[in-house]
DSSP file (Angstrom, degrees, kcal/mol; ACC not computed):
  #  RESIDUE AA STRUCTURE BP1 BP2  ACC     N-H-->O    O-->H-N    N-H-->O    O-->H-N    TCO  KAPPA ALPHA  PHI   PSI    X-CA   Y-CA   Z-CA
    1    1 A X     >        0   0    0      0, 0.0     4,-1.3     0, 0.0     3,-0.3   0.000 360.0 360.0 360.0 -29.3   81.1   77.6   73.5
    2    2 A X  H  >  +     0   0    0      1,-0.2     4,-0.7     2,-0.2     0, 0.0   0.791 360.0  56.1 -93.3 -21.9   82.9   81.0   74.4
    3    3 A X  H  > S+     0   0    0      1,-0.1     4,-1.0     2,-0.1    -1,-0.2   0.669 107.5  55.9 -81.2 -11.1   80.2   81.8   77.0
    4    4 A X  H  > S+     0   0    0     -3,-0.3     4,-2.9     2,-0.2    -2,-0.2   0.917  91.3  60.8 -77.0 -45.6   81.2   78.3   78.7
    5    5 A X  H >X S+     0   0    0     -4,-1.3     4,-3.3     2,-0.3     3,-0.5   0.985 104.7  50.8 -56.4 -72.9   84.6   78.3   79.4
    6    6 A X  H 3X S+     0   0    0     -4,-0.7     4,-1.3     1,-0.2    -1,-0.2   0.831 108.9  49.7 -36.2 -55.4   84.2   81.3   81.7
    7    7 A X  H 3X S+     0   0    0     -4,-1.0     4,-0.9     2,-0.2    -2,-0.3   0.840 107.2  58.1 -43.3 -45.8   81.6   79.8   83.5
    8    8 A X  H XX S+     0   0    0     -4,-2.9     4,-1.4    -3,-0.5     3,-0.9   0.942 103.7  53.3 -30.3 -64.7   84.1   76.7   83.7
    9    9 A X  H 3X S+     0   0    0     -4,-3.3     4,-1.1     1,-0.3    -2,-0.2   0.768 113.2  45.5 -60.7 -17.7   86.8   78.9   85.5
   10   10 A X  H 3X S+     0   0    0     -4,-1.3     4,-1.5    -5,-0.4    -1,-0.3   0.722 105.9  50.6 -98.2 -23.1   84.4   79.8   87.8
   11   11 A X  H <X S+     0   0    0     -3,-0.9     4,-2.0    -4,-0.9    -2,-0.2   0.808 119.6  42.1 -84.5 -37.0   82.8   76.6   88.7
   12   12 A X  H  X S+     0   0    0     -4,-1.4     4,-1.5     2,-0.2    -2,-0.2   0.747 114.8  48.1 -92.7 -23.9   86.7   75.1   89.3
   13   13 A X  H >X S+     0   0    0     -4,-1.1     4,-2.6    -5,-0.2     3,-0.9   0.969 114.9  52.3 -80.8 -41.5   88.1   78.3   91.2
   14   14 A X  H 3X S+     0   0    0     -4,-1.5     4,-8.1     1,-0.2    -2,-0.2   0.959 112.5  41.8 -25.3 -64.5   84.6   77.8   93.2
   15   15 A X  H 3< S+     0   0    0     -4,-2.0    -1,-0.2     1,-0.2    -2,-0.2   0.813 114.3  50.1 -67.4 -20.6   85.3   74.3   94.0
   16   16 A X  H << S+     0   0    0     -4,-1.5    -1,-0.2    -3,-0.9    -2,-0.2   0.950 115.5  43.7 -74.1 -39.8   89.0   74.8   94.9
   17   17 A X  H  < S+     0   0    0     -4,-2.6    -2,-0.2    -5,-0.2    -3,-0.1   0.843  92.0  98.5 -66.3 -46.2   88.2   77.5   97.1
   18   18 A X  S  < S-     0   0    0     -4,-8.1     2,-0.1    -5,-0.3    -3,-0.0  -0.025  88.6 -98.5 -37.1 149.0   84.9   75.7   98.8
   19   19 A X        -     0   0    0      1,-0.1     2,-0.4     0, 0.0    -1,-0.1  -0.477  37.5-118.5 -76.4 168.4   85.9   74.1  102.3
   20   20 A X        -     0   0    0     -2,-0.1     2,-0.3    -3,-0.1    -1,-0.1  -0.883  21.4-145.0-108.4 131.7   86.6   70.2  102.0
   21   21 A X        -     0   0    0     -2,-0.4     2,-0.1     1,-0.0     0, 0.0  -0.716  26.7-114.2 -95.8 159.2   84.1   68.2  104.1
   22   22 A X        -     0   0    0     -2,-0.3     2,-0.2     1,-0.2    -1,-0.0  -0.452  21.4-110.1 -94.1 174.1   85.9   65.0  105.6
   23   23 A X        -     0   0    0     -2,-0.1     2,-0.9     1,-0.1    -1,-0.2  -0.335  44.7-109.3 -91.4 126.8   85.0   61.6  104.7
   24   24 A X        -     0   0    0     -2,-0.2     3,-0.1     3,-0.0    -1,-0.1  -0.651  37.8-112.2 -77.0 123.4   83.0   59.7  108.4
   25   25 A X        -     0   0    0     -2,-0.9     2,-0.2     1,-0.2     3,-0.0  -0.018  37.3 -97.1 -27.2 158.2   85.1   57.4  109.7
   26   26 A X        -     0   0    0      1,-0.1    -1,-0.2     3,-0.0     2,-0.1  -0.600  45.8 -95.5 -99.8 147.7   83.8   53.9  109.4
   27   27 A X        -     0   0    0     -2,-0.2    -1,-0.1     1,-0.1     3,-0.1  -0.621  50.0 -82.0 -86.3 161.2   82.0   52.3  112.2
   28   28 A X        -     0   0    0      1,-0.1    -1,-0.1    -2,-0.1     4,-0.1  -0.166  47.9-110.5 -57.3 123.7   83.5   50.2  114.5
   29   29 A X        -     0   0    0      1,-0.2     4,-0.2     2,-0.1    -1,-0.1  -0.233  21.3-126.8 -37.4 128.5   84.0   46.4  113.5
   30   30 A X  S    S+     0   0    0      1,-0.2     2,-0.6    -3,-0.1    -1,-0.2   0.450  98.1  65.2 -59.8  12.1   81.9   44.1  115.3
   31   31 A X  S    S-     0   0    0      2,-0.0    -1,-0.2     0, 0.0    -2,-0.1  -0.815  85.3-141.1-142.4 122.1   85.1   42.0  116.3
   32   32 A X        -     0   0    0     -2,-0.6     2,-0.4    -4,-0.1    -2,-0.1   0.053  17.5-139.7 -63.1 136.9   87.1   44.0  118.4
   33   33 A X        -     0   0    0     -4,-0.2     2,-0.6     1,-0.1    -1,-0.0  -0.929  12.4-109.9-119.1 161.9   90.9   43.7  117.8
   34   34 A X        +     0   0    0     -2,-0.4     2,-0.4     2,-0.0    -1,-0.1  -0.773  43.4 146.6 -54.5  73.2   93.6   43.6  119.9
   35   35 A X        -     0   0    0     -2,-0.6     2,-0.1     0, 0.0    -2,-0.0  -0.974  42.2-113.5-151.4 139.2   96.1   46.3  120.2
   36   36 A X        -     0   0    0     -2,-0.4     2,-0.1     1,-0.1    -2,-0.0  -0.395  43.6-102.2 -79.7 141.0   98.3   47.6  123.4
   37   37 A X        -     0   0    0     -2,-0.1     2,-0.4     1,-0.1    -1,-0.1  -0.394  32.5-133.8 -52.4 126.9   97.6   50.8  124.6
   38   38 A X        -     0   0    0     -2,-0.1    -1,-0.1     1,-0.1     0, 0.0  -0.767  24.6-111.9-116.4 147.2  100.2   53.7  123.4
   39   39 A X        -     0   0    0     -2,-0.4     2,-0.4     1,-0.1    -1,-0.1  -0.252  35.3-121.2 -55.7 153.3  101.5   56.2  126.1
   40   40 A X        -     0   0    0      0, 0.0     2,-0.6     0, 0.0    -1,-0.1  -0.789  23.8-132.4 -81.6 134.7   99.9   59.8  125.1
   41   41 A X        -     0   0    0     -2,-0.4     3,-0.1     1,-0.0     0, 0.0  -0.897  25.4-118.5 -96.6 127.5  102.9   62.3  124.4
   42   42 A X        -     0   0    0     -2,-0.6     2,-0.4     1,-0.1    -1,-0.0  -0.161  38.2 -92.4 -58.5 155.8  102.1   65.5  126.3
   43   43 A X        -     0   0    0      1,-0.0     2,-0.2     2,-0.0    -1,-0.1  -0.738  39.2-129.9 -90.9 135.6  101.7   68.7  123.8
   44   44 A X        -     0   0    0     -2,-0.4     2,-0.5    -3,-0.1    -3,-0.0  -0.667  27.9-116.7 -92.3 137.1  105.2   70.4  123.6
   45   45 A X        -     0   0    0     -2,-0.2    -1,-0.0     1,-0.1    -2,-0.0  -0.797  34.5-106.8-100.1 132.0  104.6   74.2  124.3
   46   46 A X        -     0   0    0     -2,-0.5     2,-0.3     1,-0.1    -1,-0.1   0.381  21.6-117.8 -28.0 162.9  105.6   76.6  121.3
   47   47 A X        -     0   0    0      3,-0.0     2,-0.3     1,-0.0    -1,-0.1  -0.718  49.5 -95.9 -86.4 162.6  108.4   78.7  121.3
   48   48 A X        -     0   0    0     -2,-0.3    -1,-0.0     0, 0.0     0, 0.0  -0.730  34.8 -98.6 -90.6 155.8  107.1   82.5  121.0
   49   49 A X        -     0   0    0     -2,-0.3     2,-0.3     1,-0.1     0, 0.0   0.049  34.2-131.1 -40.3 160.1  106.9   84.3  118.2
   50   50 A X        -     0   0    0     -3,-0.1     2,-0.1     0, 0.0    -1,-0.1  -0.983  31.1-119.2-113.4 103.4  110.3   86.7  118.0
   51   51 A X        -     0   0    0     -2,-0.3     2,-0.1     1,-0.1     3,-0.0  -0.650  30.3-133.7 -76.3 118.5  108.6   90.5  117.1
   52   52 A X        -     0   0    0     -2,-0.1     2,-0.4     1,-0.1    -1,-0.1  -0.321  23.0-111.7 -80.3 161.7  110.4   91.1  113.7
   53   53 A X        -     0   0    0     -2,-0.1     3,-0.1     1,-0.1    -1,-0.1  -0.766  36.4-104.1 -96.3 149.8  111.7   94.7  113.8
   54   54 A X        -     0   0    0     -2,-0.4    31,-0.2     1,-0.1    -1,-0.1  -0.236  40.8-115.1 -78.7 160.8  109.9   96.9  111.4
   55   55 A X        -     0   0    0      1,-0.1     2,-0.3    29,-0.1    -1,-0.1  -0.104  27.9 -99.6 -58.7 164.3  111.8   97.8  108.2
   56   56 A X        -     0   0    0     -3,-0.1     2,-0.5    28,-0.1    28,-0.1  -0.729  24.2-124.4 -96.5 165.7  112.9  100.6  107.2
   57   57 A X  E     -A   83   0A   0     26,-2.2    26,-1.9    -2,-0.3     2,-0.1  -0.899  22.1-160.9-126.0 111.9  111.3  102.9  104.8
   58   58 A X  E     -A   82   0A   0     -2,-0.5     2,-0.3    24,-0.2    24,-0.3  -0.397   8.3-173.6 -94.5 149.8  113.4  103.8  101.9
   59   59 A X  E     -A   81   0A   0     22,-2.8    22,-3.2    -2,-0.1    -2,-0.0  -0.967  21.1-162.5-147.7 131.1  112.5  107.0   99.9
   60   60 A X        +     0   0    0     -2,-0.3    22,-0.1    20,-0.2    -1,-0.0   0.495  45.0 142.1 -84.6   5.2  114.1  108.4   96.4
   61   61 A X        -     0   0    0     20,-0.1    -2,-0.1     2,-0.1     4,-0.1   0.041  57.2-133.9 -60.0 164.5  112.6  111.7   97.1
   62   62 A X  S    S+     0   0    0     17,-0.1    16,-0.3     2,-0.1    18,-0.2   0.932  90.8  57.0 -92.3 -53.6  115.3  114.6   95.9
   63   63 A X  S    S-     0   0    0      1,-0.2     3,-0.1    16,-0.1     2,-0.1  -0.375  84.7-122.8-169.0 126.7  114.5  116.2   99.1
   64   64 A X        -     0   0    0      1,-0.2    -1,-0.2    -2,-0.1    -2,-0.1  -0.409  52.8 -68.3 -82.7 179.4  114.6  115.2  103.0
   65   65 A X    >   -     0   0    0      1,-0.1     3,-1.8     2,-0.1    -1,-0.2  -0.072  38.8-118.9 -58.1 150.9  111.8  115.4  105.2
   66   66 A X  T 3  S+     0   0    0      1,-0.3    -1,-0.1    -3,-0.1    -2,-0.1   0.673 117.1  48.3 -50.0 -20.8  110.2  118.6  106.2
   67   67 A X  T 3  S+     0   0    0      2,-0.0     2,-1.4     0, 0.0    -1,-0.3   0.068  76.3 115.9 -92.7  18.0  111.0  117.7  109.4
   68   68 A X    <   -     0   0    0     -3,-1.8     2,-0.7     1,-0.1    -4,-0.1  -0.825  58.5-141.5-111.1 105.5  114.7  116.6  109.3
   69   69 A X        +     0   0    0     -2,-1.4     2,-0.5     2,-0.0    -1,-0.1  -0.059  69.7  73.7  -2.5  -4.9  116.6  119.0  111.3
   70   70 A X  S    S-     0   0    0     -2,-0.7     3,-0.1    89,-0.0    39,-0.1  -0.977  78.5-112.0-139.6 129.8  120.0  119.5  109.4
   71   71 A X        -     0   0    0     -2,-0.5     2,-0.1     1,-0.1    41,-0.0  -0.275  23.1-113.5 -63.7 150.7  120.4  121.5  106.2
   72   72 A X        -     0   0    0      4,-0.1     2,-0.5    -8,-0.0    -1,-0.1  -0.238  39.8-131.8 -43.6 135.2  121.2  120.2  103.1
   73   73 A X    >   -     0   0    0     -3,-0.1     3,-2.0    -2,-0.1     2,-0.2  -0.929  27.8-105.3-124.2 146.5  124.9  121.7  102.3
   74   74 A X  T 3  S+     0   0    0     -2,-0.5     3,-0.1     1,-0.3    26,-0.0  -0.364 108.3  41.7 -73.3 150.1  125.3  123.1   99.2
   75   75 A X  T 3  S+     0   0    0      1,-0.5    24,-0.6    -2,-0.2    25,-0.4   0.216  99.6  99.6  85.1 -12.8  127.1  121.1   96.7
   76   76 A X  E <   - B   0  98A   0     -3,-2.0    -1,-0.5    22,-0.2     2,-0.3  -0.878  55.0-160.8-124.5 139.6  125.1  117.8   98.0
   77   77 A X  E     - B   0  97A   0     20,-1.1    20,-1.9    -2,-0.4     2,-0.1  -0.994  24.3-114.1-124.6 144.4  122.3  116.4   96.4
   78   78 A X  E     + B   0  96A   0     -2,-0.3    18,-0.2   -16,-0.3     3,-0.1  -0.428  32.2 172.7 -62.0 127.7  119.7  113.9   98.1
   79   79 A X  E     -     0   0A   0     16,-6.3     2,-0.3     1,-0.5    -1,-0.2   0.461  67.8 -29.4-121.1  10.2  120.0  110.6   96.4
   80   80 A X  E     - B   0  95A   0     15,-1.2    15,-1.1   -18,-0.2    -1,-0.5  -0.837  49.3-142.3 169.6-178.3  117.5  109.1   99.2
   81   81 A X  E     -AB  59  94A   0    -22,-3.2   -22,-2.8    -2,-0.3     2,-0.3  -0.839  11.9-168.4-128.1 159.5  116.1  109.1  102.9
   82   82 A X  E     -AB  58  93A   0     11,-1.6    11,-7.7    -2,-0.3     2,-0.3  -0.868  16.1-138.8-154.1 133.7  115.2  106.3  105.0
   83   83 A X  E     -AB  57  92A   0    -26,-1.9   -26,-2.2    -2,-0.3     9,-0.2  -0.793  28.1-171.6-105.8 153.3  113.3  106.5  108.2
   84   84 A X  E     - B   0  91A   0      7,-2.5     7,-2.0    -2,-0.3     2,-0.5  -0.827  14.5-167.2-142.0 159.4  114.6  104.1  111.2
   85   85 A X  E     + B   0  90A   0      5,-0.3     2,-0.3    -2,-0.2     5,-0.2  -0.963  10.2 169.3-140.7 130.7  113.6  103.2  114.2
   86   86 A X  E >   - B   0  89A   0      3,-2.3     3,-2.4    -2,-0.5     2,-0.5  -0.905  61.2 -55.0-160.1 139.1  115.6  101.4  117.0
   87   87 A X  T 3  S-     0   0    0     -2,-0.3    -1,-0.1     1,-0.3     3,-0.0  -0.014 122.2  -6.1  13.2 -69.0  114.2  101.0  120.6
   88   88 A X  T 3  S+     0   0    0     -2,-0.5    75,-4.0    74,-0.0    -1,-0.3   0.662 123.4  80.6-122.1  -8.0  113.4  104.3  122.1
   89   89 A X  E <   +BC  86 162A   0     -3,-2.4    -3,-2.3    73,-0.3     2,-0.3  -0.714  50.5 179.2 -88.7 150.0  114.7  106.2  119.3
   90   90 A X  E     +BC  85 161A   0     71,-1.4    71,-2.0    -2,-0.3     2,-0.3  -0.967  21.6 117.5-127.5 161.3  113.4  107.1  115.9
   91   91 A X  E     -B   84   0A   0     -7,-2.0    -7,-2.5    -2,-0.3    69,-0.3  -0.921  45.3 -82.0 157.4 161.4  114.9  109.2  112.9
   92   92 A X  E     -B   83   0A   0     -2,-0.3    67,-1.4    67,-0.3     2,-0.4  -0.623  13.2-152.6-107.5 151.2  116.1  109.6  109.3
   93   93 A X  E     -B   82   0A   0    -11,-7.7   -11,-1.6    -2,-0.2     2,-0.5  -0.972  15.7-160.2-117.7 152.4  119.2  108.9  107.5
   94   94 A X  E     -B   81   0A   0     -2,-0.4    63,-1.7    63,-0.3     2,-0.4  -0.962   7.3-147.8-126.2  94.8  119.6  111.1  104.5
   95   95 A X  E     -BD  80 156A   0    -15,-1.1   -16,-6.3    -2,-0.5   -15,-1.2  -0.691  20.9-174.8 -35.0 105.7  122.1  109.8  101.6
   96   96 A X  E     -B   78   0A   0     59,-4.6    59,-0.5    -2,-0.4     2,-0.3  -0.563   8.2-176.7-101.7 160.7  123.9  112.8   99.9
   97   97 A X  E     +B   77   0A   0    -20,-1.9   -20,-1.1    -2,-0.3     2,-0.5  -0.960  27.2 113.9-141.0 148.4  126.5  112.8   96.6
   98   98 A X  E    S-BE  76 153A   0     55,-1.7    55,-4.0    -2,-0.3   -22,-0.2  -0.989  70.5 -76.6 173.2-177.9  128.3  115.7   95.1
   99   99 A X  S    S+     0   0    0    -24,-0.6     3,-0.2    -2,-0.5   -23,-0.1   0.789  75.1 123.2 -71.2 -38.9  131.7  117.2   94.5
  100  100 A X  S    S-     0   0    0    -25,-0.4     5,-0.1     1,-0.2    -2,-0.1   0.010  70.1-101.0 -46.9 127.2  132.6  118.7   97.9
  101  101 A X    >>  -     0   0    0      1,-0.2     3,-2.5     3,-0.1     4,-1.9  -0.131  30.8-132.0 -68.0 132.9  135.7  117.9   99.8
  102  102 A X  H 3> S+     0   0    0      1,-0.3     4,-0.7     2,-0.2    -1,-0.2   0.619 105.6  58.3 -68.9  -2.3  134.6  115.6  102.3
  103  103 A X  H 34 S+     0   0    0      3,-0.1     4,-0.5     2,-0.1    -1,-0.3   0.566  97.3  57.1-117.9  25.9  136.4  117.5  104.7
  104  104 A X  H <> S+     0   0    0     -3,-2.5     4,-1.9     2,-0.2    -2,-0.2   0.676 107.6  55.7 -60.5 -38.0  134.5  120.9  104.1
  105  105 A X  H  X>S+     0   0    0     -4,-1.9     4,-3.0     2,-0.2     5,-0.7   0.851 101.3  51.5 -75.4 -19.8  131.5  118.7  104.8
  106  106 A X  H  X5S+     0   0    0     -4,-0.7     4,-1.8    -5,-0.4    -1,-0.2   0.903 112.0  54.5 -76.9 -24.6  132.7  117.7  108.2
  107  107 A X  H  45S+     0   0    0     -4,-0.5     4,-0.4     1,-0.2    -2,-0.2   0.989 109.2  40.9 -56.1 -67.5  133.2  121.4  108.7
  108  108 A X  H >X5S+     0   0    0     -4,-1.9     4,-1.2     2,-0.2     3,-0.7   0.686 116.5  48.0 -75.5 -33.5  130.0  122.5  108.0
  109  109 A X  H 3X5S+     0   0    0     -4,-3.0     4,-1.9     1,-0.2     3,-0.2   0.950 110.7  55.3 -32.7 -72.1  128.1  119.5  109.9
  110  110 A X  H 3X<S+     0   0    0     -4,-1.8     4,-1.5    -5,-0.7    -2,-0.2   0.711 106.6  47.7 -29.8 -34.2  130.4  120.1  112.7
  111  111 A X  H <> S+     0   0    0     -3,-0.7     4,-3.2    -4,-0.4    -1,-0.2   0.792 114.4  50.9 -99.0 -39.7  129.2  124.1  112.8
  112  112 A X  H  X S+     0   0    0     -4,-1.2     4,-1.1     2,-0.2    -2,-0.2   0.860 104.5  53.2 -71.3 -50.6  125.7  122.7  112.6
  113  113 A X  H >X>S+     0   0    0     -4,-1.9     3,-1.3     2,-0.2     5,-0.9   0.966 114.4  48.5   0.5 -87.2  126.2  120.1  115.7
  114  114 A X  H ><5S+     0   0    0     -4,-1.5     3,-1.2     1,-0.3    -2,-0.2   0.822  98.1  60.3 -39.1 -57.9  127.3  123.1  117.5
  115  115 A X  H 3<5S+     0   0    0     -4,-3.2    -1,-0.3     1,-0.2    -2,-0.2   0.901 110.5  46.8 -49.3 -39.4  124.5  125.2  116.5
  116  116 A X  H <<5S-     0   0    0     -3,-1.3    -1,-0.2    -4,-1.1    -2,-0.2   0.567 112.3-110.7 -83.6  -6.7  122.1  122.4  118.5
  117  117 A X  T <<5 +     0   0    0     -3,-1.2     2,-0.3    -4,-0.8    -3,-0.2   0.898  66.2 154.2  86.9  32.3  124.0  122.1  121.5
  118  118 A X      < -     0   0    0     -5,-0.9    -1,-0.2    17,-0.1    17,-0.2  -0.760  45.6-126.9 -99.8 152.3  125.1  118.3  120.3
  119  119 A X  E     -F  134   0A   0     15,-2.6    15,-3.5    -2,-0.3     2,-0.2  -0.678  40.6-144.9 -99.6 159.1  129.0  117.1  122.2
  120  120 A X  E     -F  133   0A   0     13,-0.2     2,-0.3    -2,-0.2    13,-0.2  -0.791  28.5-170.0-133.1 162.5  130.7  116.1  119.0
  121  121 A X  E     -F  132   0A   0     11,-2.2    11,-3.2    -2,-0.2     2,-0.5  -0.959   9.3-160.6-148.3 132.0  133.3  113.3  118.2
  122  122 A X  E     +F  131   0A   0     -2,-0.3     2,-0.2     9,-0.2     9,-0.2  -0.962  13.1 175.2-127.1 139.6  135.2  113.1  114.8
  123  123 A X  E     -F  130   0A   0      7,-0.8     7,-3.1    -2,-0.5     2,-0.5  -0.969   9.0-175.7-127.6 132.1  136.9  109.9  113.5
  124  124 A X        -     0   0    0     -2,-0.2     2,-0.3     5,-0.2     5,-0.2  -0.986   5.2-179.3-136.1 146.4  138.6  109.0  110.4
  125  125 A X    >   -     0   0    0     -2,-0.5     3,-2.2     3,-0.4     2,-0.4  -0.971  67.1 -41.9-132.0 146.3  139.9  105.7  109.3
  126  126 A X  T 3  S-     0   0    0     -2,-0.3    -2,-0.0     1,-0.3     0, 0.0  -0.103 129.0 -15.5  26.2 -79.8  141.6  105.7  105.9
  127  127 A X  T 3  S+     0   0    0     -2,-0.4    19,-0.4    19,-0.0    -1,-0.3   0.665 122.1  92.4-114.9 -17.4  139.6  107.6  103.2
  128  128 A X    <   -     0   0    0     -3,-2.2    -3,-0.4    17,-0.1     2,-0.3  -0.381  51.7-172.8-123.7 135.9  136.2  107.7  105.9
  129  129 A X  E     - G   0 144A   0     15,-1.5    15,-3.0    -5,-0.2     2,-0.3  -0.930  10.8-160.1-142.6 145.3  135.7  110.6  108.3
  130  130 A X  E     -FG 123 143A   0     -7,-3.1    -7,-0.8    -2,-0.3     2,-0.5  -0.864   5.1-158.0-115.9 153.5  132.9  110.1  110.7
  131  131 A X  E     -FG 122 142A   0     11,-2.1    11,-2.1    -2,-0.3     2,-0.3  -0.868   3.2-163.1-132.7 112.2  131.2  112.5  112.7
  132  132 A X  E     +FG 121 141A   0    -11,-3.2   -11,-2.2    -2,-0.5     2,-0.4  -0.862   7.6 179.6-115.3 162.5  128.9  112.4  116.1
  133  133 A X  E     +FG 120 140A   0      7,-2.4     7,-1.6    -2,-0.3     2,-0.4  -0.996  15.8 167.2-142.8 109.0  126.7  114.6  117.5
  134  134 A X  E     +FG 119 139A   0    -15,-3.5   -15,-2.6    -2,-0.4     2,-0.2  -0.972  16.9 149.2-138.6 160.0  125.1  113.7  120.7
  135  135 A X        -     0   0    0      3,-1.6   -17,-0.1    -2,-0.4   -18,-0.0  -0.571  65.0 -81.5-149.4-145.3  122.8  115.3  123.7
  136  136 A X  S    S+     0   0    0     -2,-0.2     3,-0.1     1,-0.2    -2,-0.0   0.201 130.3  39.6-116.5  13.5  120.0  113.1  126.0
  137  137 A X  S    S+     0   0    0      1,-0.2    25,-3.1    24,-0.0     2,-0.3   0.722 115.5  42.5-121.7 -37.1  117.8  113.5  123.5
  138  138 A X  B     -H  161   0A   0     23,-0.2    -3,-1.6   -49,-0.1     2,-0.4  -0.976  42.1-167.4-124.7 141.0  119.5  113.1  120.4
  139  139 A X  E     +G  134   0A   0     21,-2.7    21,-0.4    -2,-0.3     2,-0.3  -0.935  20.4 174.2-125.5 128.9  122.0  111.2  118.4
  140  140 A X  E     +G  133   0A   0     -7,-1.6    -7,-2.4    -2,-0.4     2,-0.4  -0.787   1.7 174.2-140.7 128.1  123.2  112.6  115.3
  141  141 A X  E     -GI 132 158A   0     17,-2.2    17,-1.1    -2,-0.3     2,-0.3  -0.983  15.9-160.9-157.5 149.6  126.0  111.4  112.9
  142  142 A X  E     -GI 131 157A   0    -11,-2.1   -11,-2.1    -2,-0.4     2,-0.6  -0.993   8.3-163.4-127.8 129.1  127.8  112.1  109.0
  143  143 A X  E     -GI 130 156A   0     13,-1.7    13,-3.3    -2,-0.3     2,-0.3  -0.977   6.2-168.6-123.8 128.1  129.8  109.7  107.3
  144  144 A X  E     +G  129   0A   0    -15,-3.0   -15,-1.5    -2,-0.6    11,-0.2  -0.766  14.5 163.0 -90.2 145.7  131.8  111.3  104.8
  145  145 A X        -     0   0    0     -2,-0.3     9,-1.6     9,-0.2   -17,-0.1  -0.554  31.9-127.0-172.5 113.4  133.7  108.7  102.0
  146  146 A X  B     -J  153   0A   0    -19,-0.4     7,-0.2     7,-0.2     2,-0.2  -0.121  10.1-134.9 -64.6 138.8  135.1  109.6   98.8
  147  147 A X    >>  -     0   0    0      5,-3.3     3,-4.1     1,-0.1     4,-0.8  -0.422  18.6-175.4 -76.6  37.5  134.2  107.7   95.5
  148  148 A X  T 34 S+     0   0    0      1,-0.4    -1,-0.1    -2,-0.2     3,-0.1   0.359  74.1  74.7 -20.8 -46.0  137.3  107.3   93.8
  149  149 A X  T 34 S-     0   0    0      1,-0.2    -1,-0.4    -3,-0.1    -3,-0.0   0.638 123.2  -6.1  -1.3 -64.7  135.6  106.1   91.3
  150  150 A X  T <4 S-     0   0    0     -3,-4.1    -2,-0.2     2,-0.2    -1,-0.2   0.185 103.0-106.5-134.6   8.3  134.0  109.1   89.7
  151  151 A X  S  < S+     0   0    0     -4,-0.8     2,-0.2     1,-0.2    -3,-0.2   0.651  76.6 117.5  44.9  30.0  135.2  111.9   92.5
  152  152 A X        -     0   0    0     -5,-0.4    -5,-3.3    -7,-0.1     2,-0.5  -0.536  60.2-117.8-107.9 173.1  132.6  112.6   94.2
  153  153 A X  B     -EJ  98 146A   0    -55,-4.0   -55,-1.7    -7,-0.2     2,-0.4  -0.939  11.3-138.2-120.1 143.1  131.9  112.0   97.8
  154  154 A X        -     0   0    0     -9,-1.6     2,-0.8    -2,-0.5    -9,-0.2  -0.837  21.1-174.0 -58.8  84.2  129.4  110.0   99.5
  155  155 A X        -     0   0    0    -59,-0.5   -59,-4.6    -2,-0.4     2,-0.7  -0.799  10.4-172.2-102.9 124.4  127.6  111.5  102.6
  156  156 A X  E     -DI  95 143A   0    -13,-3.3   -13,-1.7    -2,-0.8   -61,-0.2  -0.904   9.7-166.4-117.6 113.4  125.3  109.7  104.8
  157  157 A X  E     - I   0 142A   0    -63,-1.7     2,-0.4    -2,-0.7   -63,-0.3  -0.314  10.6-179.5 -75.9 146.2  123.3  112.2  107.7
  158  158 A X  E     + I   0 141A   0    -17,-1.1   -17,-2.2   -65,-0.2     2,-0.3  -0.936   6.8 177.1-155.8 142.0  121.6  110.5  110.3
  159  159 A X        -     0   0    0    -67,-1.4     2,-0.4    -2,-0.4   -67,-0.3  -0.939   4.2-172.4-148.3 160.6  119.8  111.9  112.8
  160  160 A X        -     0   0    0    -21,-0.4   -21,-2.7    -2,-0.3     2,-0.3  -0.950   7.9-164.1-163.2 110.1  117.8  110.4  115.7
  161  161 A X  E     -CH  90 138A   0    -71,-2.0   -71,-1.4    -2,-0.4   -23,-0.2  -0.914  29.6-116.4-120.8 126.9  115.4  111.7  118.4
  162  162 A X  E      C   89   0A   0    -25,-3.1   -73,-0.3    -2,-0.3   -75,-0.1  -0.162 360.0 360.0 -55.7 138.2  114.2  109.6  121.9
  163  163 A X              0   0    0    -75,-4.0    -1,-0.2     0, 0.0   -74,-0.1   0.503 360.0 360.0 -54.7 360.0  110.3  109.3  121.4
């Protein structure tokens, strides 16, 4: 009996899986009936497909990529990356946390900007200071925002280079 039952699941996953052949239509009655011709509806042409944009790809590693162009500052720890992609650009955003006064990091980002030859723009609205970094090749950006919470500050790095 215990060597049947397997063979049972396997003879029914078989048969679910097998194609199903259809039943033949019956032949036509010899006494024809009577019924008005119905208009044919032309086949309506699909819409197209929409190309989904790819995801991003989130990573918990302690550490940005080998490649990712802007130092770590010290006082900041990674607490993930994600690499992005949007039209002609592609690039990572780096999520930092730590103790450091969020506007010591916009200092040291800023210095760093500079060092790559990026025109810079600083904004802050309420507790949020932003930073951009752009040239014709790259766009590059830090949002600093304090945790009230616990007192640490939030930093999120981006940076982004034309393919």
């Amino acid at each position: 009996m215990k060597r049947l039952l397997p063979l049972v699941c396997l003879a029914i996953a078989f048969c679910a899986c097998a194609p199903k052949q259809e039943a033949e239509a019956p032949a036509e009655s010899a006494t024809p009936q009577a019924t008005a011709p119905q208009p044919v509806q032309p086949a309506q042409p699909s819409a197209p497909a929409q190309p989904t944009p790819p995801a991003p790809t989130r990573d918990t590693a302690q550490t940005p990529p080998s490649d990712f162009p802007l130092p770590i500052m010290e006082g900041l720890k990674v607490a993930s990356t994600t690499a992005t992609s949007a039209g002609d650009y592609s690039g990572t955003q780096v999520a930092l946390t730590g103790s450091v006064p969020a506007d010591k990091v916009i200092q040291f980002y800023e210095a760093e900007f500079q060092k790559r030859g990026l025109q810079i723009r600083k904004t802050t609205m309420e507790d949020e200071s932003l930073l951009l970094g752009e040239s014709e090749q790259v766009t590059a950006g830090v949002i600093v925002s304090p945790d009230k919470s616990t007192g640490a500050v939030q930093v999120v790095l981006s940076w982004s280079q034309r393919k």
